[in-house]
Each structure stands twice: as structure tokens, then as C-alpha cells.
LOZA-491948 format. One line per 10 residues: for each residue x, y, z of C-alpha. Coordinates in Angstrom, 1 decimal, always signed. Layout:
<recs>
X:Y:Z  ...
</recs>
This chain:
<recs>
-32.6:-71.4:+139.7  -33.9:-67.8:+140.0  -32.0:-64.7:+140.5  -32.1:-62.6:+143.9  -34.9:-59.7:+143.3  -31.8:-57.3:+143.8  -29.8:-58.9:+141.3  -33.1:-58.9:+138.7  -33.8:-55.1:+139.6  -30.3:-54.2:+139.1
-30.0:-56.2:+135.7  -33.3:-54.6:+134.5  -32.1:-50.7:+135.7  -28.9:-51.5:+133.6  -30.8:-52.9:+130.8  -33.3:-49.8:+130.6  -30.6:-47.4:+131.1  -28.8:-48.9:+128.2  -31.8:-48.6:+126.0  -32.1:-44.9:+127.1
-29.3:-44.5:+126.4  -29.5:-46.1:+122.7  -32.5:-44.4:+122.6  -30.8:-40.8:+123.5  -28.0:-41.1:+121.3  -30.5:-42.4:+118.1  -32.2:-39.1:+118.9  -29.2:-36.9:+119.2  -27.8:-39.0:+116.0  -31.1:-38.3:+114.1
-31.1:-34.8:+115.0  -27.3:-34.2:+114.2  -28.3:-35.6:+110.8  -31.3:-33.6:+110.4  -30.0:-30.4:+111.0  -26.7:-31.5:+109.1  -28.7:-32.1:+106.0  -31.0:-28.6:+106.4  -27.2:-27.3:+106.2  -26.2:-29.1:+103.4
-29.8:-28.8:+101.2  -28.5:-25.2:+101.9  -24.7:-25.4:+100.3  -26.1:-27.6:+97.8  -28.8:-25.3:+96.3  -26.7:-21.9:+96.8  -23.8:-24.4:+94.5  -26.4:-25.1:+92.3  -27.7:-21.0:+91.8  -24.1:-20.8:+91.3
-23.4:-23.5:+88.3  -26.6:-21.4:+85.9  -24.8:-18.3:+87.0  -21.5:-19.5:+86.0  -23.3:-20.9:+82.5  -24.8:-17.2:+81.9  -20.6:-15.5:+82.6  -19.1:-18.2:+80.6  -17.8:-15.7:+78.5  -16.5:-13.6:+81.1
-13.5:-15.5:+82.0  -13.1:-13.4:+85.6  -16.7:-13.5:+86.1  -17.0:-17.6:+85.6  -14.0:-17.8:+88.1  -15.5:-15.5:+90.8  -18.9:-18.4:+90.4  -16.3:-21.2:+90.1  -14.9:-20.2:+93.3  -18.6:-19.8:+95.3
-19.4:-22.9:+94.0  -16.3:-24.7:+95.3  -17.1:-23.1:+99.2  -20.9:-24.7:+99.4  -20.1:-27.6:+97.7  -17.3:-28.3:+100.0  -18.8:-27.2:+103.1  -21.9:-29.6:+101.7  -19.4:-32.3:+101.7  -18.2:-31.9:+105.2
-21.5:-31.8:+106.2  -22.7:-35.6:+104.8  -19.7:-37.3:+105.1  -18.8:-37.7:+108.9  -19.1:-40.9:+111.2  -22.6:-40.3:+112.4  -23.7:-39.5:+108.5  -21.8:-42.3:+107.5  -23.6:-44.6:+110.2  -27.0:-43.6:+108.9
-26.6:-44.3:+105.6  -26.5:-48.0:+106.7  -30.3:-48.4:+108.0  -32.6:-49.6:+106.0  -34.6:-47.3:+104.0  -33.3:-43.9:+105.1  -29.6:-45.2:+104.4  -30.4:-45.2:+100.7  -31.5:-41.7:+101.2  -28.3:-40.3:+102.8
-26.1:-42.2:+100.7  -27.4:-40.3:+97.7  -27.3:-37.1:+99.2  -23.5:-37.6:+100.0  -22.6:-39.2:+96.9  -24.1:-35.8:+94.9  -22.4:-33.2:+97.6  -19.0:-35.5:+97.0  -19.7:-35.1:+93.6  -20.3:-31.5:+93.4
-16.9:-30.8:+95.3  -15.2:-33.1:+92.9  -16.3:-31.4:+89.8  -15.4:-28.1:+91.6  -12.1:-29.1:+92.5  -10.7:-31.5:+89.8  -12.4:-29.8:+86.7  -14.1:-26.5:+87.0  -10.9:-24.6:+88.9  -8.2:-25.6:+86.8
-10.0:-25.1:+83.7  -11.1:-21.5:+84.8  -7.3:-20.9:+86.3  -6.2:-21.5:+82.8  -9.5:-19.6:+80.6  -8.6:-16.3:+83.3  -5.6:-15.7:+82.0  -7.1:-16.1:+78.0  -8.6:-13.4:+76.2  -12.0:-14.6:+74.8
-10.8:-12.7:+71.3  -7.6:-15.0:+71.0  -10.1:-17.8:+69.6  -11.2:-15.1:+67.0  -9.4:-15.4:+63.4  -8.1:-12.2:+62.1  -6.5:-11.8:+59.0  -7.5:-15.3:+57.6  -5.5:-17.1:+60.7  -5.7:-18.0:+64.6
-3.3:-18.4:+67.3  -2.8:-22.2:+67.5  -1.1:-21.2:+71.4  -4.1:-20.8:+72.4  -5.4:-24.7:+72.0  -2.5:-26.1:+73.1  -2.1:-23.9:+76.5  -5.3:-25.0:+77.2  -5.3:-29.0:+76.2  -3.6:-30.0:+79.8
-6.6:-28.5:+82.0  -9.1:-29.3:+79.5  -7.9:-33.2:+79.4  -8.5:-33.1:+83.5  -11.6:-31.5:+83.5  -12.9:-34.3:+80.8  -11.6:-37.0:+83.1  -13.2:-35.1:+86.1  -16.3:-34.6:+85.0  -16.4:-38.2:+83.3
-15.6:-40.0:+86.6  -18.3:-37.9:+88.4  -20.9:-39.2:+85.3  -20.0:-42.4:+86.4  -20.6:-41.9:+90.4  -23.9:-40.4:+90.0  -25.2:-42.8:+87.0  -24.3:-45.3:+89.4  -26.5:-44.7:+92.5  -29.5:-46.6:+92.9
-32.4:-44.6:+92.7  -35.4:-47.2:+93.2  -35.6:-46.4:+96.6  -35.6:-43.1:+97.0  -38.1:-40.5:+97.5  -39.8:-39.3:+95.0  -38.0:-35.8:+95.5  -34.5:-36.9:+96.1  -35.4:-38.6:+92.9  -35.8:-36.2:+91.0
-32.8:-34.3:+92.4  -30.6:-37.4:+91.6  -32.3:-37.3:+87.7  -31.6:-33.5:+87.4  -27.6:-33.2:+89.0  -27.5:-36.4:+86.0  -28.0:-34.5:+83.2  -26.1:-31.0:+84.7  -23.0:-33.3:+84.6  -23.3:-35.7:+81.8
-23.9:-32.3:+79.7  -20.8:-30.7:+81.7  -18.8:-34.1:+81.1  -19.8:-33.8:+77.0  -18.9:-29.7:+76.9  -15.7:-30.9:+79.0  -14.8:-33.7:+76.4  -15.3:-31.9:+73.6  -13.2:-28.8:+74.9  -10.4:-31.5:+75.4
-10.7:-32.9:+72.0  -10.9:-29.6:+70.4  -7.6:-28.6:+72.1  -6.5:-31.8:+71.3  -7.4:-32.0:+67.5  -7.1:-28.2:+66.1  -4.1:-26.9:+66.1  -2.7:-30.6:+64.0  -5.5:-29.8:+62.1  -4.9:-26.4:+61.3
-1.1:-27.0:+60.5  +1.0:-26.5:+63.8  +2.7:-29.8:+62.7  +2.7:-29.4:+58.8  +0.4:-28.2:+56.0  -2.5:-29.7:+56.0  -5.4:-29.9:+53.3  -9.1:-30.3:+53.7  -11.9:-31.4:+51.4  -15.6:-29.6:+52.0
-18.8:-30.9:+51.2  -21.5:-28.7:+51.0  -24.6:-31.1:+51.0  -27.3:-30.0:+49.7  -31.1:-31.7:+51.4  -32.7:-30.7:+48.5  -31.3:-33.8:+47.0  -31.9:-35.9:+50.1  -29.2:-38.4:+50.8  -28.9:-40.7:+54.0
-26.4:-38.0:+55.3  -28.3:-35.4:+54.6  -28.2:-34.2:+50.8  -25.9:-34.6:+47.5  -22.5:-33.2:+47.7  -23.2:-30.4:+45.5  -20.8:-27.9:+46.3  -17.1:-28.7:+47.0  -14.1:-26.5:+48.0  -10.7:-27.4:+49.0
-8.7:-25.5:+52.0  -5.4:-25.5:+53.1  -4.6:-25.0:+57.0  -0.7:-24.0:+57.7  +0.3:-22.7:+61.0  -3.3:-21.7:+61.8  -3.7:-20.0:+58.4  -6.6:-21.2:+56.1  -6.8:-20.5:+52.7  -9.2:-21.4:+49.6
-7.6:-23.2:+47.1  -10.4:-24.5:+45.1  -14.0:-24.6:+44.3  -15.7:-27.5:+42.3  -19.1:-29.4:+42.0  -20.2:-33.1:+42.4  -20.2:-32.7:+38.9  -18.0:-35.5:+38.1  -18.0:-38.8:+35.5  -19.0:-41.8:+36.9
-16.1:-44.2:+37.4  -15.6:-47.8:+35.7  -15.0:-49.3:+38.9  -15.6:-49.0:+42.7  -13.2:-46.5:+43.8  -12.9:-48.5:+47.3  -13.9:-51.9:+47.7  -17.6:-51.6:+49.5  -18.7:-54.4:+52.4  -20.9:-57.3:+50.5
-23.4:-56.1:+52.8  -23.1:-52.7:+52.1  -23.2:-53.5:+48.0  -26.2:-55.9:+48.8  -28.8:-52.7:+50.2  -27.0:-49.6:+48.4  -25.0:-51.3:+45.4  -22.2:-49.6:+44.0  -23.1:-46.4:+43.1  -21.7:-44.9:+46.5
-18.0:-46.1:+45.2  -18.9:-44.9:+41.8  -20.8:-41.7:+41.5  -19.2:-38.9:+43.5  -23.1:-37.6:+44.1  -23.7:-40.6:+45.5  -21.3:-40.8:+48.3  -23.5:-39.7:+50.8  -26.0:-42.1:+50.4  -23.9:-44.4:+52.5
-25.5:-43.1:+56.0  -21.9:-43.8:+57.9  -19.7:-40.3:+57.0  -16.6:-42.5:+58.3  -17.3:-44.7:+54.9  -18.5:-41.8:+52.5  -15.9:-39.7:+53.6  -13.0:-41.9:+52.2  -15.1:-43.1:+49.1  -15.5:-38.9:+48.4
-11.6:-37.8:+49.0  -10.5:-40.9:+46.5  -12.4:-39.6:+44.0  -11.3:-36.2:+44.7  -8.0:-36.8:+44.5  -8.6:-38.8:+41.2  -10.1:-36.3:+39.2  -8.4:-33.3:+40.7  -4.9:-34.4:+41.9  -5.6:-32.9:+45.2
-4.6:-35.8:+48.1  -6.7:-34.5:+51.0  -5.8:-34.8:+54.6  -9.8:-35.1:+55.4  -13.4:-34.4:+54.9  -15.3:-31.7:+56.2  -19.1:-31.4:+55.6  -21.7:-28.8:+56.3  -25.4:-27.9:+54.9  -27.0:-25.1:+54.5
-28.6:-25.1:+57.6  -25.1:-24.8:+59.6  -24.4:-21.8:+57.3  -28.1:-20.4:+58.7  -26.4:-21.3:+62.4  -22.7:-19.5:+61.6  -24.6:-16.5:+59.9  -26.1:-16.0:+63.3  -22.8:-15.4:+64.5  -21.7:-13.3:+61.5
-24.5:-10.9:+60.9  -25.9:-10.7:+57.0  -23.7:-11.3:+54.3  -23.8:-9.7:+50.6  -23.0:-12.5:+47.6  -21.4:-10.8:+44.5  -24.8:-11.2:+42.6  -26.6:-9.0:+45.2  -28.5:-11.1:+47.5  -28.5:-10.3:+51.4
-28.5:-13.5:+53.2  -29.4:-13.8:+57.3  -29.8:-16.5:+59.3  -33.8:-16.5:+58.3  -33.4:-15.8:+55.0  -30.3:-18.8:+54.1  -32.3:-22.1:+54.1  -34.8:-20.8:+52.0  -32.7:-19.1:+49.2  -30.3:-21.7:+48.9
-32.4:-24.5:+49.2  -35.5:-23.4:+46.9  -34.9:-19.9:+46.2  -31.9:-20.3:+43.8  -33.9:-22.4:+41.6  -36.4:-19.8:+41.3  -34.5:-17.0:+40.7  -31.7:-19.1:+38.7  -32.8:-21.5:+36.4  -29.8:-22.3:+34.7
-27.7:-24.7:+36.4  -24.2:-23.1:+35.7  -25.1:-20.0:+37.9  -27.0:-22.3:+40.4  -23.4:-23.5:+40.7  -22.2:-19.8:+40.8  -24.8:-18.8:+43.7  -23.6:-21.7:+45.8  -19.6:-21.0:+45.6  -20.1:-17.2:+46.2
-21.8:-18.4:+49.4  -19.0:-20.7:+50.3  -16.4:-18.4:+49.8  -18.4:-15.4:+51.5  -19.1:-17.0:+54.6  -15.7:-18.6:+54.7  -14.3:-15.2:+54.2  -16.1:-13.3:+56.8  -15.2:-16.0:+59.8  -11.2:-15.3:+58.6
-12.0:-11.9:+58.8  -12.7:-11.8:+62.7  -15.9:-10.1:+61.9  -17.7:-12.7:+63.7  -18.0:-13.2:+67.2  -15.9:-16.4:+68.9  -18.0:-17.6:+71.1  -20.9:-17.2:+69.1  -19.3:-19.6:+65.9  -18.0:-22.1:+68.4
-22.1:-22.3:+69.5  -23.0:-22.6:+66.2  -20.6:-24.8:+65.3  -21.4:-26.9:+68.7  -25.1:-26.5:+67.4  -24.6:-27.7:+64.0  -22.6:-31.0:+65.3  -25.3:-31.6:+67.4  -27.2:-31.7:+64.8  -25.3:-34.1:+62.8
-25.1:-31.1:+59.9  -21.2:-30.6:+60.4  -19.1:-33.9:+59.9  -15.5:-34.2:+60.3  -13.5:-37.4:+58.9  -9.6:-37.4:+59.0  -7.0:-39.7:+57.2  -4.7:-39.6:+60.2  -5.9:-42.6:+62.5  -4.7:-40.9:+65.7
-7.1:-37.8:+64.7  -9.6:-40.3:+63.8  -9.3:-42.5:+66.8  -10.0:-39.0:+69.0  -13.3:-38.4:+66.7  -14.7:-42.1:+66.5  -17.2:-41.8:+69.5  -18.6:-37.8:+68.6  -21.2:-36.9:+66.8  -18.8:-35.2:+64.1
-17.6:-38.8:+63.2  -21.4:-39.1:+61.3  -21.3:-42.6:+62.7  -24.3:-45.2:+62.6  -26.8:-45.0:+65.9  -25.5:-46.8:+68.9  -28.0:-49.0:+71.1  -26.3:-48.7:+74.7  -27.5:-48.9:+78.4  -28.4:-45.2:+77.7
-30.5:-45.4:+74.7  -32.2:-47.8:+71.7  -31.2:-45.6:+68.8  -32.9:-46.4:+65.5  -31.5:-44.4:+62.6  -34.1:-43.2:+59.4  -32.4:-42.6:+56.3  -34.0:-40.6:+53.3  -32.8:-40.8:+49.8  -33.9:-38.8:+46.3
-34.7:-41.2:+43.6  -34.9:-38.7:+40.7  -32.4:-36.1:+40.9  -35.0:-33.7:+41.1  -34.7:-31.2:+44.4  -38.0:-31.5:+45.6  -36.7:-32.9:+49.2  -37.6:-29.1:+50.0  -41.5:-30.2:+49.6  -40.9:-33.3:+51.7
-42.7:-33.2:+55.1  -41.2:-36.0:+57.2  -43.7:-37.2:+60.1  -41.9:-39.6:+62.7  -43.5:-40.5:+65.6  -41.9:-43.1:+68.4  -43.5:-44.8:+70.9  -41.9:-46.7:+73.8  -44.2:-49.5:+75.7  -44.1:-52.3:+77.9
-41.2:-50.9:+79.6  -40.3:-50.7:+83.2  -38.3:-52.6:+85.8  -40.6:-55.0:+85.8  -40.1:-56.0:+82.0  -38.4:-58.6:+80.5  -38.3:-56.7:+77.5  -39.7:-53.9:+76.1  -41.3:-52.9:+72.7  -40.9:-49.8:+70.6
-42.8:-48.5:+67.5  -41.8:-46.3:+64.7  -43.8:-44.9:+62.1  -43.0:-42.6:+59.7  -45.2:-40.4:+57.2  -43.8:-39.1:+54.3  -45.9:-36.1:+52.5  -45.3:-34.4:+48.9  -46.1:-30.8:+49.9  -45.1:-29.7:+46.5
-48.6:-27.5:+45.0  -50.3:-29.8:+43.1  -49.6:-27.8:+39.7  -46.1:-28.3:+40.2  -45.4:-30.1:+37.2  -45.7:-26.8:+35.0  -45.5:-23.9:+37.6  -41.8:-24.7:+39.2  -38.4:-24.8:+36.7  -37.6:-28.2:+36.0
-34.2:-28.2:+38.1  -36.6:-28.8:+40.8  -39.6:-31.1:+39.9  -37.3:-33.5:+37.9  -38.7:-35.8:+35.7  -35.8:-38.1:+34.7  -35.2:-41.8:+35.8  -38.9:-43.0:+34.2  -40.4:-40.9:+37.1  -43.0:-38.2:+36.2
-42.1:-34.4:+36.7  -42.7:-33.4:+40.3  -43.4:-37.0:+41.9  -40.7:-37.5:+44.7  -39.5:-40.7:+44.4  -38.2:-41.6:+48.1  -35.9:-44.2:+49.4  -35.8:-45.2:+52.8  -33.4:-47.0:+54.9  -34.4:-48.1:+58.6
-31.7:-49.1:+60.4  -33.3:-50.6:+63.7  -31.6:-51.2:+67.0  -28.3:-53.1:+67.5  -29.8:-56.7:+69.1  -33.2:-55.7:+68.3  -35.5:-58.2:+66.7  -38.5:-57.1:+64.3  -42.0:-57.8:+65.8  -43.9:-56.8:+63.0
-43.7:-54.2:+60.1  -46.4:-52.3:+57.4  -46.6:-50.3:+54.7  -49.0:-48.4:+52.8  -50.8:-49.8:+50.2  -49.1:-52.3:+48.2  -45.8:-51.4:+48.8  -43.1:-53.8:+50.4  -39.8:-53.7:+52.3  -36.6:-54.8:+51.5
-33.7:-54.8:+53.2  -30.4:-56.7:+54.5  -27.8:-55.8:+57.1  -25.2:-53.5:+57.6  -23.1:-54.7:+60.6  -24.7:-55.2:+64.3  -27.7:-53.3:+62.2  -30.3:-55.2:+60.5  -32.4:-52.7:+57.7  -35.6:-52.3:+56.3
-35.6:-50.3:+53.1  -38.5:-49.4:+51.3  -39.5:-47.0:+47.6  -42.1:-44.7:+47.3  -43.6:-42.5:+44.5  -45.5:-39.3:+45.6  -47.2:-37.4:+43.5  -48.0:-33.7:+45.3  -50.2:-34.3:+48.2  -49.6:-37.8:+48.6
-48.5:-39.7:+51.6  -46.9:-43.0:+52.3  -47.0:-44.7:+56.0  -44.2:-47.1:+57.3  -44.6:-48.8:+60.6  -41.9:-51.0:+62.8  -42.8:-52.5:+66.5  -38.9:-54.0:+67.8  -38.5:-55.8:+70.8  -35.1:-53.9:+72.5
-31.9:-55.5:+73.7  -32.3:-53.7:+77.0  -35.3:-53.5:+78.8  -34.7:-50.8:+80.7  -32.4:-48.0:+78.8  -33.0:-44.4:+79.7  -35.0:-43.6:+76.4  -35.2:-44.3:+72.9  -33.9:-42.3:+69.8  -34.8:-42.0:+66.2
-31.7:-40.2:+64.7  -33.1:-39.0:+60.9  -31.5:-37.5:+58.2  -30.6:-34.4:+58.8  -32.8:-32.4:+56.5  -35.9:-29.6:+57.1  -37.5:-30.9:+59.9  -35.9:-33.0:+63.4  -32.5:-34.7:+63.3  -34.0:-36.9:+66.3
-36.9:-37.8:+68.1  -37.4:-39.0:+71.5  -39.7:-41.3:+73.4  -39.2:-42.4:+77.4  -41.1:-45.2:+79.4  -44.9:-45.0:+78.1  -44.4:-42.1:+75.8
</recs>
């Protein structure tokens, strides 16, 4: 049974005049949205001109909140803008859903960051003077930390929870641009979140540190990368300081200079004593050949305390390298026996220089306390500028050349995930991290003539990969001239230990990716690995004998745990050259 005609044409009109109107409203919808966005784009780029302008005034406490403020307006206003039914409605549909969502999730973001972190922390900073964090007179105001621990612990959680919202969006299907926007606003906040984090456990940690409780006293490691060790170099200078109330003092100076000891001072891992033996629980020098600062670190202030009665409250290691970075901030120093160190000039003199000028041990060990002491001397001063030490302090820990161990396990529970904790490499959704580790094998300090070549390639990666494959390989050169052997002093081309003067007897320890496994592996000439395990870590370890001019080639190819992380790390010991290198998908 048909329909009358009249009913049918009726029935169709109302049909076609609900599609127009569907069709109307889409329109109006996809207009709203497009001129919405324009709007938005807008907010969101004048927010982002705002964020490198408040990086360039950070030091201008009024000026960073006058930025701060700006870039709370767009970034709200941007929010406004993508978040409303019709937005909301859009970023349902298939394929330009994805886009809209992304676009919201980073305004939403943005006005988080500039409403939960970046406010209170400049409320607080406004009403500090920039020269409070200075020391004068051999002290600093502890106050200071502790008025601004509360707003520095919310802007870490802040800026951590809007890591989290932008790791988290899905950027497969996205254009190409909006890609590339999503990519970018990543690494502005997860570098925001780390600055955040590590404001909030400075503010946290100093002032304990310093004394605000009770006296507190420090152990320092200068290590020297002359004398390579996993960590960096051999302990060879040593001072003791003494924090009270924010006043630090000097108490003692000494050298790595000490007997060896009959029996392991702390008892090491049978793993550990299987790849390094016991020489790191033995010989003070040989500490920092364990490559994990959270295990040489105890192993050097039980010693310490043993010989020298001093019962330290932690370890603090440097090289000369961060004393290059902190004289940046200092301008030149003068050492009592006349030498004008800069920030050029440091590495060099006290890594190769002293040798020359000095050849007799005893002043060697002079040259490097007067240093010490000097630069200590002229940070308590207030000669130096603050912000300029806490970047070169930030540079330095980034670097992995200042470590920080502390007895107290709240202190060290705060410091177990930073780069100050010296920690081994951690394989994570982020990143495969392998972790190279360079030791002298003569006690000569010819680790100045050691060129270190590490190059990291990262293939068969993608989405579409089960698994992935990376390769390492690592060239290590004697630059040393080849008539070493009788034109440098003998403190530097060595000659003990069976090994001829001015041959560089290296030892290596790879440490490859937490759940990796080991596709293949080759060595120059005749040589061979060795190896073990130290914990989620299996090792490769390897000996080499370079005369000047000679090279030896080590290659690993690993299968990763992850298929997909965002890159892959080599972390190296912390000598001369690179502390890391990079690759990324098909680099």
C-alpha cells in the first residue's frame, strides 16, 4: 500500500528541510570552529612569544611576572575558545576530531601551567631579591629556600601533570604541522617540568643541607679525568666542609693518597666483585671506578672516616670542568703560586698544564688545593653572580660532572631519580640508554691524550616494528705525540703496571640496555670481551693497549625492550669530549 502523492511530497519537503537544515548548522558549526581556532592559533602563539620572553627576564623577578601574567590572558582566552559544546562536538568526527582534540588539550594545558605553576611561583620570586641567593661573608640566607619550597612543590606537580596530558595525546593522526606543534609544546614543558622539579628539590634539600636543622659535614671529591675512571677520573683532590646555619667553612684538605685497606671496606655485590673485583672497597683511588656514585660514594666516606676520623654527612663531587663552568660565573681567579685561571684557561692547566709546569707530585698536590680553596673562597665571598653559579651548577649536573650522595635516606630518597644521584642509565618508554665507562689501567694521566669517538645508530624502528636494533661503536685514539715516552715528565706518560711509558692502557665497561639482548659484538684485532652483570644491566668489558696514534674499535648491535622509545642514549664518562650522544628513528 502506497502513500497519497500529498503525503509523499510532504514527507520528502520535511525530509530535505531537515537535511538543510543539518546541512546549515554543519556549516555554521564548521565555521564557528574555524574562525574559533584562527582565534585561538592567535592566543596560543602571542602565549608562546610570551614563555621565550619570560625565559630571557627570568632574572627580573617583576619583569617575569609582567610575561607570566600575558601569558595567563591568551592562554586562557585560547581555552575558552576550544573548549565549548560545538568544539567539543567536533572533536568527535573522524579524522578532524583528532585534530581539535589536540588543539584543546595544548590550550588546556597552556592555561594550566599558567595558572597552577607559573603564577604562584612568580607571586612568591616578586617579592625575592635575586641577591638573597648570593653568599656573602662565607654564608646564605637559608629563609630564602624555605619561603619558596611551598610554591615551588606546586609548580613541580603542575608542570608534571601537564607532561603527562601532552605526552599522552595521540599524535599518529595528526597533520603533519599540528604535529610538529604537539612535538615542540613537549619538550617546552617537560624541560619546564625538570627546571620546576629541580627548584622544588633544591628548596627542599638546601637549607637541611646547609645546617638549618644541625651541623652538617660534607666530603668533596675533586676527580681528576686525567686518570679516567667510570665516573669520570681518580679522586685526587679531597676537602672536607662544614655547613651550619647556612655557613660553610673548610675544615680540611687531603689527597686520595691513602694505604690500601686489608679488607673490603663495605661488602661489594658478587656481581659487582665478579667485573670490577675489590679494589673499589679497597683503594680509596679506586672508588670511582664503580660507575654508580650512589655505591662509590659510601665506599669513599668509610674510608674517609677511617683514616681521618671525620664521619661525613655526604659526598660531593666535581671535576675540573665544573670549576671551568663556576669560573664563568666568578670571573678569573689568582692561585697563591701566580697562575690566572679563566674559564678557558682551567681544563687545560689543571688537567695537563700542572704536570708540565710541576713535576713533582707534592706541589701537583699544592696546585690542586689552592684551586679548591680559591674557588670555594670566591663563591662565599658573593663575588660571583647568583644566577650565573646556579647555571653552572645546573650545567655541570647535567653533565653528570657534579654528584651529590647523602647518608640521610630522606635526602637521598629526594635525589634517587636526578642526575646528581650519578645513578646507572635507565631504559624507559622515553629512552634506551646505554652507559660507556672508561678506566686508566696505568696510573699514568694520559686520559688527557684520549680521543673518545662514539657513534650510535638507531634502525629498524618505527610503529611498525616489532623491535628495533641499535649499534654502538666506539673508537678510542692515543693522541699523545708519538715521542712522548721521553718529551712529557713521567707523572703523565706512566710506565708502571708492566705497561710501557706513554701507552694508555684503557678499560672499558659497556653497560647495554635494561632488557636488551646482544645481537652481535667486535673488536679490533685480537682482542676479546669480557663481561658479567651488574643488576637489570648486562656488561661487556674489554682492555686495550695504545701506544701514541693507535686506535682500537668496539662495536655492539642490541635488540631494545621497546620498539618504539623516543630516542636512544649513550651516557659516557664524563671526561674531555660528550657526556652523551643521541640517535632517533633512522639516525
Amino acid at each position: 500500500m502506497s502513500l497519497p502523492q500529498s503525503t509523499q511530497r510532504r514527507i520528502g519537503t520535511t525530509v530535505a528541510w531537515i537535511v538543510g537544515v543539518i546541512l546549515i548548522a554543519a556549516i555554521a558549526a564548521s565555521l564557528w570552529i574555524v574562525f574559533r581556532g584562527i582565534a585561538a592559533e592567535r592566543h596560543l602563539q602571542a602565549a608562546s612569544a610570551q614563555v621565550e620572553r619570560t625565559a630571557e627576564v627570568i632574572d627580573d623577578p617583576e619583569a617575569a611576572a609582567v610575561s607570566i601574567r600575558q601569558i595567563r590572558s591568551d592562554a586562557q582566552a585560547a581555552r575558552a575558545l576550544t573548549s565549548d559544546p560545538v568544539w567539543w562536538l567536533g572533536s568527535q568526527l573522524p579524522w578532524v576530531g583528532p585534530q581539535l582534540a589536540a588543539v584543546s588539550t595544548i590550550a588546556a594545558t597552556l592555561d594550566d601551567v599558567s595558572t597552577d605553576a607559573l603564577t604562584p611561583l612568580a607571586d612568591v620570586l616578586s617579592t625575592v631579591d635575586l641577591d638573597a641567593f648570593r653568599f656573602q661573608d662565607g654564608g646564605i640566607d637559608l629563609s630564602v629556600f624555605v619561603g619558596v619550597r611551598d610554591a615551588a612543590e606546586q609548580a613541580a606537580r603542575a608542570m608534571a601533570s601537564a607532561s603527562d596530558s601532552l605526552n599522552a595525546i595521540d599524535t599518529t593522526p595528526l597533520l603533519r604541522p599540528l604535529r610538529e606543534v604537539v612535538e615542540a609544546a613537549r619538550v617546552q614543558v617537560d624541560t619546564a617540568a625538570g627546571a620546576a622539579d629541580a627548584l622544588h628539590r633544591t628548596a627542599e634539600l638546601l637549607p637541611t643541607m646547609l645546617g638549618a636543622d644541625e651541623k652538617r659535614t660534607w666530603l668533596l671529591l675533586f676527580q681528576n679525568p686525567s686518570e679516567l675512571r667510570s665516573l669520570g677520573g681518580m679522586p685526587g683532590a679531597t676537602a672536607v666542609l662544614s655547613a651550619e646555619n647556612g655557613r660553610v667553612q673548610l675544615l680540611e684538605q687531603g689527597t686520595a693518597s691513602m694505604p690500601r685497606f686489608d679488607a673490603p671496606v663495605l661488602e661489594l655485590d658478587p656481581e659487582l666483585r665478579a667485573l670490577y673485583g675489590e679494589r673499589p672497597a679497597v683503594y680509596f683511588s679506586g672508588t670511582t671506578v664503580l660507575p654508580d656514585f650512589t655505591l662509590a660514594a659510601p665506599l669513599a666516606r668509610e674510608m674517609w672516616q677511617r683514616e681521618h676520623g671525620t664521619d661525613a654527612d655526604g659526598v660531593v663531587s666535581l671535576d675540573p670542568i665544573a670549576l671551568s663552568y663556576l669560573l664563568d660565573a666568578t670571573g678569573p681567579i689568582q692561585l697563591p703560586t701566580g697562575q690566572t685561571l679563566t674559564a678557558d684557561t682551567a681544563v687545560d692547566f689543571l688537567l695537563n698544564g700542572v704536570y708540565l709546569e710541576y713535576p713533582d707530585p707534592e706541589m701537583q698536590n699544592v696546585v690542586f688545593a689552592q684551586t679548591a680553596s680559591t674557588v670555594l673562597d670566591t663563591l662565599m665571598s658573593g663575588r660571583a653572580d647568583p644566577g650565573k653559579v646556579l647555571a653552572a651548577l645546573a650545567h655541570a649536573a647535567d653533565d653528570r660532572r657534579l654528584l651529590l650522595w647523602s647518608s640521610h635516606e630522606d635526602e637521598q630518597r629526594i635525589l634517587a631519580d636526578t642526575t646528581l644521584s650519578g645513578h646507572l642509565p635507565v631504559t624507559d618508554d622515553e629512552a634506551a640508554r646505554f652507559g660507556v665507562y672508561l678506566n686508566d689501567g696505568t696510573g699514568s694521566k694520559l686520559g688527557y691524550y684520549l680521543d673518545v669517538d662514539t657513534q650510535l645508530s638507531w634502525n629498524r624502528c618505527g610503529p611498525e616494528q616489532v623491535t628495533s636494533e641499535a649499534k654502538l661503536t666506539l673508537t678510542l685514539t692515543n693522541t699523545a705525540p708519538a715521542d712522548a715516552a721521553t718529551s712529557l715528565p713521567p707523572s703523565i706518560v706512566g710506565g708502571s703496571y708492566g705497561v710501557p711509558a706513554a701507552t694508555l692502557r684503557v678499560v672499558t665497561f659497556v653497560y647495554l640496555p635494561a632488557g636488551s639482548n646482544l645481537l652481535d659484538a667486535g673488536l679490533s684485532g685480537e682482542l676479546q670481551f669480557g663481561g658479567g652483570r651488574d643488576r637489570d644491566h648486562r656488561v661487556l668489558s674489554f682492555g686495550t693497549d695504545l701506544a701514541p696514534g693507535e686506535s682500537t674499535t668496539a662495536t655492539m648491535v642490541v635488540s631494545l625492550p621497546n620498539a618504539n622509545p623516543d630516542e636512544v642514549i649513550a651516557e659516557l664518562t664524563p671526561a674531555f669530549g660528550d657526556t652523551s650522544v643521541v640517535a632517533q628513528c633512522g639516525r
